[in-house]
N, C-alpha and C positions, 0 to 999 in steps of 0.2 A: 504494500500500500504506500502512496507518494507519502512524502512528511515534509510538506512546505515551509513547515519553520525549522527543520535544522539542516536541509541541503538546498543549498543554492549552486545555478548553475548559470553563468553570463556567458551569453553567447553573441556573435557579433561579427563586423567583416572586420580585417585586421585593421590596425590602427585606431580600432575603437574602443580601447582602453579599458578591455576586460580583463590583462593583465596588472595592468597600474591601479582601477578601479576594484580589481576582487583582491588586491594585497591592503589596501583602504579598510573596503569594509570588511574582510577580515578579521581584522583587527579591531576597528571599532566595536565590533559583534563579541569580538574574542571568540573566535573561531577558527580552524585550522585553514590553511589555502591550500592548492594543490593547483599548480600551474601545468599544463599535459606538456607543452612544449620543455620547460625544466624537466619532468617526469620522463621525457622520451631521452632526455642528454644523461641522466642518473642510470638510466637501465640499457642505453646500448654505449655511450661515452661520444656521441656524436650529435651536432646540433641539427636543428631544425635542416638549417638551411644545405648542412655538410648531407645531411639526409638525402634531398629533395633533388642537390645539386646530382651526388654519386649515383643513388641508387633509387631515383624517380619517386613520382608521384605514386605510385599504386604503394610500394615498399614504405612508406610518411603514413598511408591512411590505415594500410593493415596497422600499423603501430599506435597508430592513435586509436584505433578501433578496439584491439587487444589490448591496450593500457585502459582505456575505458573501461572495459569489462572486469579486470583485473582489480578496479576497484572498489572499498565495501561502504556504498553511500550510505546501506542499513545499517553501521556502524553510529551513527550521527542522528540517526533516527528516534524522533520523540523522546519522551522523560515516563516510560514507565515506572513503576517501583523500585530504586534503588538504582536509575542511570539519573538520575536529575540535575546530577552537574555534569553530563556529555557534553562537549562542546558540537557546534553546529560546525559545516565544513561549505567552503564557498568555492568553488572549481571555475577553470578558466581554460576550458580546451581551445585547441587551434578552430581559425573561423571554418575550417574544411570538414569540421566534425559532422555536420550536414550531411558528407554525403557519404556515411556509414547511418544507413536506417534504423540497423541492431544496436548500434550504441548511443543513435538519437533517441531509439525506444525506451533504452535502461536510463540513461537520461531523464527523459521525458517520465518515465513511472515511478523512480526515486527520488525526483529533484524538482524545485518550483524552478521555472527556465527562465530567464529574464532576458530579453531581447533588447539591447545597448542600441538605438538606432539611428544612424546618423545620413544626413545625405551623400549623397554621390560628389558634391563638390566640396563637403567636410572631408569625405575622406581623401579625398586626391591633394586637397592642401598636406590634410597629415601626412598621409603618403608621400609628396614633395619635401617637408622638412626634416624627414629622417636622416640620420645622418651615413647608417648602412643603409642600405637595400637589403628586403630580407624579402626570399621567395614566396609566392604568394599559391597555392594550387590553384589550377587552371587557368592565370593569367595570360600565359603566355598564349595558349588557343583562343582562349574568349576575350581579353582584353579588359581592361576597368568595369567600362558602361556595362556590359553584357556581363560578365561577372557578378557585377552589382544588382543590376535585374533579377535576376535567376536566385542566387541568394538568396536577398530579399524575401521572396516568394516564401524559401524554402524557412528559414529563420519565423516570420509570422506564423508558419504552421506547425510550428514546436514550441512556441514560445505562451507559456502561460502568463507574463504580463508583457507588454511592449514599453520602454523608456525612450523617451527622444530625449537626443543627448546635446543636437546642435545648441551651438551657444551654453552651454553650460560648462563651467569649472569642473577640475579633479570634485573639490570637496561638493559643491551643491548637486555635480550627479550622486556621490555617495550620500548625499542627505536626499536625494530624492528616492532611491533605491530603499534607504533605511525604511524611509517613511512608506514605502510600499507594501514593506516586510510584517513591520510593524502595525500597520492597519489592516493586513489579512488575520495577523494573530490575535486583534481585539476583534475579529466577525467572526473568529473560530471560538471564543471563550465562552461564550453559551452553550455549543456542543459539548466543548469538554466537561462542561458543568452536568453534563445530562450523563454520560458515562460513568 
């Protein structure tokens, strides 16, 4: 069963600061983070990009798919009797996670999903001021626009709440996130009262 207040999962196209933004609220929440990109350099000793560049696109998603799965979001899960200081966990897979279905699923059925949404010409500034270039899946065939489109689509359909991020700060998207969090858990406290 999903458990919206102690897995969080921001999901996003890159440069949409669900790495910056889930070490934020992490934190604030006192919660653990789990970054998949970090998580894939810890388990094979090789970056995103060292991945993407060598041994392609398909070899990057099996790994982020298999690390997905690999991990215990039911760990984090509610305050039964005697877990009630569990901390919550807030994950930040790569924006390609989309397109493993199986691990949007487990995703999607253990985690509230939060969709970081930003426009096409937010992202291309960010994009523009990085100061690496870091591979992006499917760039290089589909391009920004069409990239962006397609995504899009696929991000709304996983995503149990949506956040527009344009124009907002590090800290005022993490207060707007908080206050998300936090307003689902006071429409869920009459339930819990009833159990």
């Amino acid at each position: 069963m999903k458990n919206i207040s102690k897995a969080i999962t921001l999901i996003g196209m890159p440069a949409s600061g669900k790495s910056t933004i889930g070490k934020i609220l992490a934190k604030k929440l006192g919660w653990d983070f789990v970054d998949l990109d970090d998580l894939i350099k810890e388990k094979t000793g090789k970056s995103y990009d060292e991945i993407l560049e060598k041994e392609g696109e398909k070899k990057l998603l099996y790994l982020e798919n298999q690390l997905t799965f690999e991990l215990d979001f039911s760990a984090y899960g509610g305050s039964p009797a005697g877990r009630e200081n569990f901390k919550g966990i807030v994950f930040a897979p790569g924006g390609s996670i989309i397109y493993s279905f199986k691990a949007m699923k487990k995703i999607k059925n253990e985690n509230r999903v939060i969709y970081i949404e930003l426009s096409l010409k937010e992202i291309k500034k960010r994009l523009d001021k990085r100061p690496a270039k870091r591979g992006i899946v499917g760039l290089k065939e589909k391009g920004l626009k069409k990239l962006f489109e397609e995504r899009d689509l696929i991000y709304k359909k996983f995503a149990d709440d949506i956040v527009k991020a344009d124009g907002l700060s590090e800290s005022e998207l993490v207060k707007e996130i908080s206050n998300l969090i936090f307003r689902k858990l006071d429409s869920l406290r009459p339930l819990r009262e009833l159990l």
